[in-house]
Backbone and ligand atoms as CSV (ligand in chain L), in Angstrom:
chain,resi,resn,atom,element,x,y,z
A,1,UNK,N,N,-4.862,-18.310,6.920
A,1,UNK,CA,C,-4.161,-17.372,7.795
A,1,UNK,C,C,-5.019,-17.083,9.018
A,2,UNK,N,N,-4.366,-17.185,9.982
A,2,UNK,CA,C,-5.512,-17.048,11.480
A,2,UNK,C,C,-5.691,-15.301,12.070
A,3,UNK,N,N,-6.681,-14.928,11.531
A,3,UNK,CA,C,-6.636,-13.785,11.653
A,3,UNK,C,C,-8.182,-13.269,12.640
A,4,UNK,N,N,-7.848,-14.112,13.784
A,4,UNK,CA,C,-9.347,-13.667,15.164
A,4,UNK,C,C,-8.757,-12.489,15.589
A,5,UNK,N,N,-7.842,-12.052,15.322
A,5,UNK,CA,C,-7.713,-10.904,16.274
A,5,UNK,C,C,-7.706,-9.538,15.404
A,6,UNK,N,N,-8.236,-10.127,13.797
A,6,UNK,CA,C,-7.893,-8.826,13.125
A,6,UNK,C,C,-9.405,-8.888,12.583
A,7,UNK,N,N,-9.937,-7.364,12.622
A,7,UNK,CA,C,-11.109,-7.258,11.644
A,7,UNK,C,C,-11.687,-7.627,10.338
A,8,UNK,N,N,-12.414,-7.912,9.515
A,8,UNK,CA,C,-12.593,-7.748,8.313
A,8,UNK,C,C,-11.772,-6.561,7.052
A,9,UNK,N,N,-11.301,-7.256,6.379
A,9,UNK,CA,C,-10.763,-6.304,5.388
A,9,UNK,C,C,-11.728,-4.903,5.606
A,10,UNK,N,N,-13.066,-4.840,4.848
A,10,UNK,CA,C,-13.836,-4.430,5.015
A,10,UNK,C,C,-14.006,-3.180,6.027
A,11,UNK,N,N,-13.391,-3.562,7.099
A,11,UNK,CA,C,-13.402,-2.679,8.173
A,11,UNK,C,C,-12.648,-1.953,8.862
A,12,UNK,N,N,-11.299,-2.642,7.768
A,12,UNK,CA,C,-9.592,-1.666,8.665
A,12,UNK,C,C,-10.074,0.080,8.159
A,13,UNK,N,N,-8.743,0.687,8.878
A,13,UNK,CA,C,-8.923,2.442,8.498
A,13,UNK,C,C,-8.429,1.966,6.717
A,14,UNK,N,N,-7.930,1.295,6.152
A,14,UNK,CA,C,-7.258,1.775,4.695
A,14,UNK,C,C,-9.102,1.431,4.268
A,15,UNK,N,N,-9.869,0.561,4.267
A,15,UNK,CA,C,-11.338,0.350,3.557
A,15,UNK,C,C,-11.923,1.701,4.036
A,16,UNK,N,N,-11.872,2.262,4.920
A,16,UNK,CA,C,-12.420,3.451,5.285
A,16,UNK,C,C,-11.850,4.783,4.642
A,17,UNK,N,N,-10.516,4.783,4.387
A,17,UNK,CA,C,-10.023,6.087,3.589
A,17,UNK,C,C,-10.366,5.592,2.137
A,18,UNK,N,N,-10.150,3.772,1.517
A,18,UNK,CA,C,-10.783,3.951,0.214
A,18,UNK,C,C,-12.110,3.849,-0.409
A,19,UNK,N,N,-13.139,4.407,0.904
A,19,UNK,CA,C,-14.240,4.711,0.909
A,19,UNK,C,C,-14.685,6.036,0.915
A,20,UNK,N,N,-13.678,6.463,1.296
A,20,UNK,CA,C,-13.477,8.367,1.536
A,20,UNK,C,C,-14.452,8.754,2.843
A,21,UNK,N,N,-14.488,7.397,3.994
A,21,UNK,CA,C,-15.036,8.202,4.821
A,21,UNK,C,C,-13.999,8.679,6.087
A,22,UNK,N,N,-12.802,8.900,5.812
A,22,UNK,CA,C,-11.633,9.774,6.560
A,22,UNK,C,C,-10.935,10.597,6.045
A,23,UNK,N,N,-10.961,11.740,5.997
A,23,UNK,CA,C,-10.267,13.033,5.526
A,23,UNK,C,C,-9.165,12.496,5.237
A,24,UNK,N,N,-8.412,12.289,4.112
A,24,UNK,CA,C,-7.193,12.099,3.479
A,24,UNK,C,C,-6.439,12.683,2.282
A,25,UNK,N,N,-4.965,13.226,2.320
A,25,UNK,CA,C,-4.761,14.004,1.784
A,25,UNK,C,C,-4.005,12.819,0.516
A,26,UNK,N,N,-5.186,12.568,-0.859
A,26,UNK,CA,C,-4.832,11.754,-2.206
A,26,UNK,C,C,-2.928,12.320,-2.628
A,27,UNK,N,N,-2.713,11.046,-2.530
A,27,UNK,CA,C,-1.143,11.536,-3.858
A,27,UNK,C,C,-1.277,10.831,-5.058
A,28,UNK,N,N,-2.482,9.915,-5.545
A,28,UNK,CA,C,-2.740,9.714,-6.294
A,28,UNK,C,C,-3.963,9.169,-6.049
A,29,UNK,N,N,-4.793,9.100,-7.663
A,29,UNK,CA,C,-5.773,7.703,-7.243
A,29,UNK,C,C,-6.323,7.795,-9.072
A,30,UNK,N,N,-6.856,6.655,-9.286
A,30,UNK,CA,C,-7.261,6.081,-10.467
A,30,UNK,C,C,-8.631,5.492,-10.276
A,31,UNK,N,N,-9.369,4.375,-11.088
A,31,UNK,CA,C,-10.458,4.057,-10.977
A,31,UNK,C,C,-9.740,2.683,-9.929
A,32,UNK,N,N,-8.673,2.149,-9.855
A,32,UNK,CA,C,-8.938,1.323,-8.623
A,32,UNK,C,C,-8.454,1.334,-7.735
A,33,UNK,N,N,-6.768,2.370,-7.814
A,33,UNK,CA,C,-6.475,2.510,-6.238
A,33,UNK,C,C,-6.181,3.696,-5.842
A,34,UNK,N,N,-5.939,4.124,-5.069
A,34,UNK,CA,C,-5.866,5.421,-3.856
A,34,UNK,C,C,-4.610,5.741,-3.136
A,35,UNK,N,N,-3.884,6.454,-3.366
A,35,UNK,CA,C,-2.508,6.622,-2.540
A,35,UNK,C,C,-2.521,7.635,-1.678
A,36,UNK,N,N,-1.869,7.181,-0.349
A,36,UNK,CA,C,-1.423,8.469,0.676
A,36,UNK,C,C,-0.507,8.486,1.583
A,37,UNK,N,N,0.121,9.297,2.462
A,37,UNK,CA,C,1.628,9.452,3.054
A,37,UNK,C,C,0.898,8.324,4.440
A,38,UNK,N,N,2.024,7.625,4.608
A,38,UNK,CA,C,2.094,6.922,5.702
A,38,UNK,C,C,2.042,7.487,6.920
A,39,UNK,N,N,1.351,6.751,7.702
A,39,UNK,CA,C,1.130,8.144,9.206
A,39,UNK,C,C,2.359,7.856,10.089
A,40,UNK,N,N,2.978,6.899,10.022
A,40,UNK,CA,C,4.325,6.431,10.872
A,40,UNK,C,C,5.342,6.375,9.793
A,41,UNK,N,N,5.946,7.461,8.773
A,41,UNK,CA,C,6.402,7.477,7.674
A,41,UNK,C,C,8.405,7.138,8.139
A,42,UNK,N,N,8.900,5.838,7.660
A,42,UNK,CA,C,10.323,5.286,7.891
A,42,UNK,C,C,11.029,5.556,7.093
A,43,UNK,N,N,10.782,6.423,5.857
A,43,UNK,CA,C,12.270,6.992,5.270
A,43,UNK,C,C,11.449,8.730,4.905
A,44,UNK,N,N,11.753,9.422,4.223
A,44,UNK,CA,C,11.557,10.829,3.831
A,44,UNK,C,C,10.397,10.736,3.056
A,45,UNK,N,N,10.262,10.182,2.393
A,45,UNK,CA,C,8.958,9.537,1.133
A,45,UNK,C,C,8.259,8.155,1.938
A,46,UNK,N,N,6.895,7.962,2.480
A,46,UNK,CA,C,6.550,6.943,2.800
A,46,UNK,C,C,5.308,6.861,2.199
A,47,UNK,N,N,4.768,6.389,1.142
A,47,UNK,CA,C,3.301,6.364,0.823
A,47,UNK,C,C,2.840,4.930,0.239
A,48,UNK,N,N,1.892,4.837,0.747
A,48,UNK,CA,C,0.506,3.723,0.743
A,48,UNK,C,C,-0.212,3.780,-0.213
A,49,UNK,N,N,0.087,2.403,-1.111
A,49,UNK,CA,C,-0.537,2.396,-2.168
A,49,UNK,C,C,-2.071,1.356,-2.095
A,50,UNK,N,N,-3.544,1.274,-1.779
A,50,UNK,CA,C,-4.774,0.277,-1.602
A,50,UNK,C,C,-5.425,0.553,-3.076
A,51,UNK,N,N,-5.776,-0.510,-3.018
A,51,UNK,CA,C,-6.795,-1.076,-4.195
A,51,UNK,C,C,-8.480,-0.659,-3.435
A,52,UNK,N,N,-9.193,-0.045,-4.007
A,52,UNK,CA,C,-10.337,0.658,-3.915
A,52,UNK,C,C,-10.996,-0.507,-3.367
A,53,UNK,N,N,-10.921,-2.037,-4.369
A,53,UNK,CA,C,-11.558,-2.874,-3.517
A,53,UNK,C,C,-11.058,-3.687,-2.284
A,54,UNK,N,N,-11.375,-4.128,-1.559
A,54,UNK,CA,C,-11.160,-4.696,-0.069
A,54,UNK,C,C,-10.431,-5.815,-0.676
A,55,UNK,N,N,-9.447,-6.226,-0.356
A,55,UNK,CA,C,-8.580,-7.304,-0.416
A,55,UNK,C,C,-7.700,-7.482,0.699
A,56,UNK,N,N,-7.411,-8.519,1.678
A,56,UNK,CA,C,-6.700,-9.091,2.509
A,56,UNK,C,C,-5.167,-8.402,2.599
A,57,UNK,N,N,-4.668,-9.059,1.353
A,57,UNK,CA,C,-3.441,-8.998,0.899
A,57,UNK,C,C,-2.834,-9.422,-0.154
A,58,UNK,N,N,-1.490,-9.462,-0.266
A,58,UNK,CA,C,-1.109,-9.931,-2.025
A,58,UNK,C,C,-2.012,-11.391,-2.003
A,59,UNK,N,N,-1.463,-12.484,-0.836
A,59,UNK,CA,C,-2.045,-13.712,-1.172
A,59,UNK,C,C,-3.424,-13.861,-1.206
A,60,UNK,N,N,-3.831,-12.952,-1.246
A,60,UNK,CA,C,-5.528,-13.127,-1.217
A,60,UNK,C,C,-6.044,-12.457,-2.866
A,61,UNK,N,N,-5.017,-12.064,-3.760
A,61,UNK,CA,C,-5.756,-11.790,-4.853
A,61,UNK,C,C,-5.443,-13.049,-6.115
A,62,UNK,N,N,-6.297,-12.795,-6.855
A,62,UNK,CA,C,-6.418,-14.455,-7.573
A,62,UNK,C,C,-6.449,-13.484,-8.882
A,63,UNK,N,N,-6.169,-14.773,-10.209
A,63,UNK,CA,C,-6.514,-14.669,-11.614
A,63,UNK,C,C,-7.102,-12.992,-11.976
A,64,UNK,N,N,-8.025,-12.862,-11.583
A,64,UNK,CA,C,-9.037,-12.128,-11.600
A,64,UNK,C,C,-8.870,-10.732,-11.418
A,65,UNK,N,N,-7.713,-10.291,-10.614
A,65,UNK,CA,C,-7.521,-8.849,-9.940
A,65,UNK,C,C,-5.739,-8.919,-10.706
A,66,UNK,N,N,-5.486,-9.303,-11.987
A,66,UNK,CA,C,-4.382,-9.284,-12.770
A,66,UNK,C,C,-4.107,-7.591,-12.830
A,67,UNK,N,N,-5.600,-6.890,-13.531
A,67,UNK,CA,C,-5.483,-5.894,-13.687
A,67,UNK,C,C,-5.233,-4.677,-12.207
A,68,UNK,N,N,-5.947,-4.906,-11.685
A,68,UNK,CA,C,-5.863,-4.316,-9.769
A,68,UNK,C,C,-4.671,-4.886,-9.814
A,69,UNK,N,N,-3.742,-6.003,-9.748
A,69,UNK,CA,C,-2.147,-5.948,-9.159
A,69,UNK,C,C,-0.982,-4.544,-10.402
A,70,UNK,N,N,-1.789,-5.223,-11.234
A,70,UNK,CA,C,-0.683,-4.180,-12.374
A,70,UNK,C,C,-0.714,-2.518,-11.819
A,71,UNK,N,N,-2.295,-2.328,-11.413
A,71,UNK,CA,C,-2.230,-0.728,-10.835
A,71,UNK,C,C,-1.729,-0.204,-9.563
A,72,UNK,N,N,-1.548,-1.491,-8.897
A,72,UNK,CA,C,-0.846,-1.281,-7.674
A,72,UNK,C,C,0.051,-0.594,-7.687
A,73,UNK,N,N,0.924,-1.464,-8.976
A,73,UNK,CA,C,2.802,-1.329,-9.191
A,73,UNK,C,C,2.769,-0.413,-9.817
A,74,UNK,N,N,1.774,0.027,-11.100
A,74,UNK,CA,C,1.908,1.159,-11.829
A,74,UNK,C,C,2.023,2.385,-11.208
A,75,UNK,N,N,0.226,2.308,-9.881
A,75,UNK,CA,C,0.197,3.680,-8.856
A,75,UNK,C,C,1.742,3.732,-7.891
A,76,UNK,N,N,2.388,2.395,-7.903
A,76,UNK,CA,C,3.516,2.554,-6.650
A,76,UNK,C,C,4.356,3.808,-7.494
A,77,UNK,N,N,4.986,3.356,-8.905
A,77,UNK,CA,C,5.795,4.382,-9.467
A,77,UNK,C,C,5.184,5.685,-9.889
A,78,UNK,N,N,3.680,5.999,-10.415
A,78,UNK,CA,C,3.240,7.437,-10.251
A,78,UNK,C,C,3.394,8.052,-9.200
A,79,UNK,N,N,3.596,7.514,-8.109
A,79,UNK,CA,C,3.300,8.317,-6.459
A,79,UNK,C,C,4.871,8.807,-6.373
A,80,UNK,N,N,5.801,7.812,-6.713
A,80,UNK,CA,C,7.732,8.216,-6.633
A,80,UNK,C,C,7.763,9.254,-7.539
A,81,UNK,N,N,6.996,9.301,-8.447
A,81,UNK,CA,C,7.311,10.380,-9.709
A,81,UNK,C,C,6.856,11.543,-9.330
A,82,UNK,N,N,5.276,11.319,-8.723
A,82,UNK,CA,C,4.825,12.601,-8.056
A,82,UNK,C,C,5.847,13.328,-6.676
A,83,UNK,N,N,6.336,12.262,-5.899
A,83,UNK,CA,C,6.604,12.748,-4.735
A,83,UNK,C,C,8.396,12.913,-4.924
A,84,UNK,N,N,9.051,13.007,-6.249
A,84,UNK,CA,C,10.265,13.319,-6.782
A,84,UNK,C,C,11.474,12.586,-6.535
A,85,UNK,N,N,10.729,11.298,-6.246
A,85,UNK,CA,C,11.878,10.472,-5.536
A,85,UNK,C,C,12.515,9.143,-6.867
A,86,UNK,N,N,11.458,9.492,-8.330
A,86,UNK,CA,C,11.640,8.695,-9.130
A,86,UNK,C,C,13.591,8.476,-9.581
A,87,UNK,N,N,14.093,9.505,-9.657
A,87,UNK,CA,C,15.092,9.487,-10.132
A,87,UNK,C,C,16.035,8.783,-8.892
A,88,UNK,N,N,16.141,9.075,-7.927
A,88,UNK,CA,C,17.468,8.097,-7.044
A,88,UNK,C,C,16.598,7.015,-6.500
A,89,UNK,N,N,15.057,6.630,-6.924
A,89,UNK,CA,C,14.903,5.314,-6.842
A,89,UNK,C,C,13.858,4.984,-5.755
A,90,UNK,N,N,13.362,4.090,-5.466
A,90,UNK,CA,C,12.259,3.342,-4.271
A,90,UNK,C,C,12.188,2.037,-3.811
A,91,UNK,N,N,11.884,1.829,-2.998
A,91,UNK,CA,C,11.361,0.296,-2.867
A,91,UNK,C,C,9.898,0.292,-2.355
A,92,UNK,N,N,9.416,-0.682,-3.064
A,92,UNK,CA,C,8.205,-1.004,-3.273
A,92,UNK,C,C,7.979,-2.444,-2.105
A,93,UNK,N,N,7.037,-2.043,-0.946
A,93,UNK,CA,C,7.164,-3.048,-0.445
A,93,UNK,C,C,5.480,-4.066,0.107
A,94,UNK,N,N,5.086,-5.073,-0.174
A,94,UNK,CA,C,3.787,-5.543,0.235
A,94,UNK,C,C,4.537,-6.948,1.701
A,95,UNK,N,N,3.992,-6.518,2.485
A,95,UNK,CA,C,4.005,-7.070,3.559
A,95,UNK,C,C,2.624,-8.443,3.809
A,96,UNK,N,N,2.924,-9.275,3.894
A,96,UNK,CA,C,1.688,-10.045,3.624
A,96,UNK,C,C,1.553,-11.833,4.758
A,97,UNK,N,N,0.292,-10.770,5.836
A,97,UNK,CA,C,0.350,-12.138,6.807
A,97,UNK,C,C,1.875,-11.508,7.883
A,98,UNK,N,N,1.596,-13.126,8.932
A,98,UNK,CA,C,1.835,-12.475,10.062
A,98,UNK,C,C,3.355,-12.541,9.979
A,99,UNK,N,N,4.237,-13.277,9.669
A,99,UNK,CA,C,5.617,-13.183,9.076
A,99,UNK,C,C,5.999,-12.446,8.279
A,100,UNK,N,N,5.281,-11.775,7.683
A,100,UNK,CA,C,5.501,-10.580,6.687
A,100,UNK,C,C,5.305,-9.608,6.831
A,101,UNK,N,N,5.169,-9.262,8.710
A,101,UNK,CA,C,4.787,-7.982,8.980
A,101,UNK,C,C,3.949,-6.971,9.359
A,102,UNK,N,N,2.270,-8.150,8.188
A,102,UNK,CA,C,1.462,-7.218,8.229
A,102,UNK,C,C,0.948,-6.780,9.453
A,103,UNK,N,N,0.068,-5.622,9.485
A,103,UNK,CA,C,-0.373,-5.300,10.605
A,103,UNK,C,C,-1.624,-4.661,10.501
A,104,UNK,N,N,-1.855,-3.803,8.997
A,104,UNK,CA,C,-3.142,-3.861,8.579
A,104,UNK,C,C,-3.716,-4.679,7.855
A,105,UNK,N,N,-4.820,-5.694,7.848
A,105,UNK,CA,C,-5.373,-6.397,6.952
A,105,UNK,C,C,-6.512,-5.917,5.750
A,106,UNK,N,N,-5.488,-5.270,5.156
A,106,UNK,CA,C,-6.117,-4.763,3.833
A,106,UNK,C,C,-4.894,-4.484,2.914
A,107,UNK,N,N,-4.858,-4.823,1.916
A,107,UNK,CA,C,-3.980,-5.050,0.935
A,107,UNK,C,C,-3.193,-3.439,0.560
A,108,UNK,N,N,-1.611,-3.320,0.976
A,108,UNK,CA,C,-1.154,-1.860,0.621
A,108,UNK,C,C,0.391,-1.956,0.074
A,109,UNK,N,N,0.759,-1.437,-0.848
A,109,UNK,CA,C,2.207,-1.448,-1.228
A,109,UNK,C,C,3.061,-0.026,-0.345
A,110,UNK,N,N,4.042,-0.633,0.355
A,110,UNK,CA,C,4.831,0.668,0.839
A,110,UNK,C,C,5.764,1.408,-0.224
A,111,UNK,N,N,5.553,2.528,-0.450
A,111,UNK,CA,C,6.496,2.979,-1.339
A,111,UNK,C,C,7.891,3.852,-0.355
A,112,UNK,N,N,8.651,3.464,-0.502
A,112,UNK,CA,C,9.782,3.860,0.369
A,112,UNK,C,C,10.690,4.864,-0.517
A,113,UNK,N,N,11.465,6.259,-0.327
A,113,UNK,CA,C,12.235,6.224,-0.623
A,113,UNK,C,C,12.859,7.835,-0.214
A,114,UNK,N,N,13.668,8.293,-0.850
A,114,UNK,CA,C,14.311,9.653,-0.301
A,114,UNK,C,C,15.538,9.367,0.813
A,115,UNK,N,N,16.121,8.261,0.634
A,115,UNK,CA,C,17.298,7.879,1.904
A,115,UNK,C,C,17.424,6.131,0.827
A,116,UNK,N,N,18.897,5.935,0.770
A,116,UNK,CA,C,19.667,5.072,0.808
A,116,UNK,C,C,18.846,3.937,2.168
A,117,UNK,N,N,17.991,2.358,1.118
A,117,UNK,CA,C,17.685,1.745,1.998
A,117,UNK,C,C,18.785,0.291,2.309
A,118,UNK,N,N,18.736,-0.066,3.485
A,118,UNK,CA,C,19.565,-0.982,3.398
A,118,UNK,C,C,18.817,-2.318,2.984
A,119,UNK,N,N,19.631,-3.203,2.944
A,119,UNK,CA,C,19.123,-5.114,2.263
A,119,UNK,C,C,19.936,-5.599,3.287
A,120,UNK,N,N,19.077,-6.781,3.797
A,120,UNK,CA,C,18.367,-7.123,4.018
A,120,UNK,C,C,17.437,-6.786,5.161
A,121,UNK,N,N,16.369,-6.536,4.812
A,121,UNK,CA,C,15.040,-6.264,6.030
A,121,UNK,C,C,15.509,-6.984,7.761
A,122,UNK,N,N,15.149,-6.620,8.250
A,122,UNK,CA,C,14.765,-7.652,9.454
A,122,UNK,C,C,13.851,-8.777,9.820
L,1,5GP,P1,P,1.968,-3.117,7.449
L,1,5GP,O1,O,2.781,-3.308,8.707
L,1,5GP,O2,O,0.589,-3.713,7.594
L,1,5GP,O3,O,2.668,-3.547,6.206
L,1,5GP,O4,O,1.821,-1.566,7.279
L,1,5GP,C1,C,0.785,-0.821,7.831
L,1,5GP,C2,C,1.181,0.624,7.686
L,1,5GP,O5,O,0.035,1.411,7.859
L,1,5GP,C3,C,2.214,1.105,8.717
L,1,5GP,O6,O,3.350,1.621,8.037
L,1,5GP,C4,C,1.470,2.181,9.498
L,1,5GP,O7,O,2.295,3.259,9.860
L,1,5GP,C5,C,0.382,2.581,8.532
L,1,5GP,N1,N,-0.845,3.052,9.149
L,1,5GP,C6,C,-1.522,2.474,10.167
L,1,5GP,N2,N,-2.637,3.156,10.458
L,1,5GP,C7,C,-2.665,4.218,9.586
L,1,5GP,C8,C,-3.593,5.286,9.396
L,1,5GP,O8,O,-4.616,5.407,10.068
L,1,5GP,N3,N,-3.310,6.177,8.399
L,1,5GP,C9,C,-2.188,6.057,7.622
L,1,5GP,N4,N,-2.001,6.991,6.668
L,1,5GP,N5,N,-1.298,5.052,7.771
L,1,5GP,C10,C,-1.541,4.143,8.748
C-alpha cells in the first residue's frame, strides 16, 4: 500500500490517545483496545474502536493478532451496549487503505448507530 504521504502507524493521533498522551474521554477499554466518540461523529452514536497496539489496518494484522481482532468486534458491541444503541442495532465499520476510505493509518472500527443507516456506502 503506498503510503509516503501518511505517517507511521506509530505516530497518527489514534497511537497517541492509545498511549494516553491526549486527553480522551474512554467509552471503553480492556487490556488491548481503547474506545472513544468520533470527533467528526456521522450518525448520533459515532465511536472508535483501536487496538492498544499500532497496527496499519485490518490488512495488516496476521495469524497472530486472532485474539486483538476478536476484541475489536467484542469492544465494537460493549461500546453500542454502553452508549444504548445495542437494541435498534449498529454498524460496525473498518475502512482499510486508500479505496476504503482510510484516512487514519492506524487500525479503528467505526461503530455507527442511533439513526436508520442506509446500504449501500458510497
Ligand atoms: P477513516 O476515514 O480513517 O476510516 O476514519 C478516521 C476517523 O477518525 C474519521 O471518522 C475522523 O472523524 C476521526 N478522527 C480524525 N482525527 C481524530 C481525532 O483527533 N480524534 C478523534 N476522536 N477522531 C478523529
Amino acid at each position: 500500500m503506498p503510503d509516503q504521504n501518511n505517517p507511521p502507524d506509530g505516530d497518527t493521533i489514534f497511537a497517541r490517545i492509545a498511549r494516553k498522551e491526549v486527553p480522551t474521554e474512554v467509552l471503553y477499554e480492556d487490556d488491548l483496545v481503547i474506545a472513544f466518540r468520533d470527533v467528526n461523529p456521522q450518525a448520533p452514536v459515532h465511536a472508535l474502536v483501536i487496538p492498544k497496539k499500532p497496527v496499519r489496518n485490518l490488512l495488516a494484522l496476521t495469524v497472530e493478532d486472532r485474539e486483538l481482532a476478536g476484541a475489536i468486534l467484542l469492544g465494537s458491541a460493549e461500546v453500542a451496549r454502553r452508549l444504548g444503541v445495542a437494541e435498534t442495532g449498529i454498524r460496525v465499520v473498518l475502512n482499510a487503505g486508500s479505496d476504503g476510505g482510510q484516512t487514519v493509518p492506524y487500525l479503528h472500527a467505526h461503530v455507527l448507530g442511533g439513526r436508520p443507516l442506509t446500504w449501500p456506502p458510497g
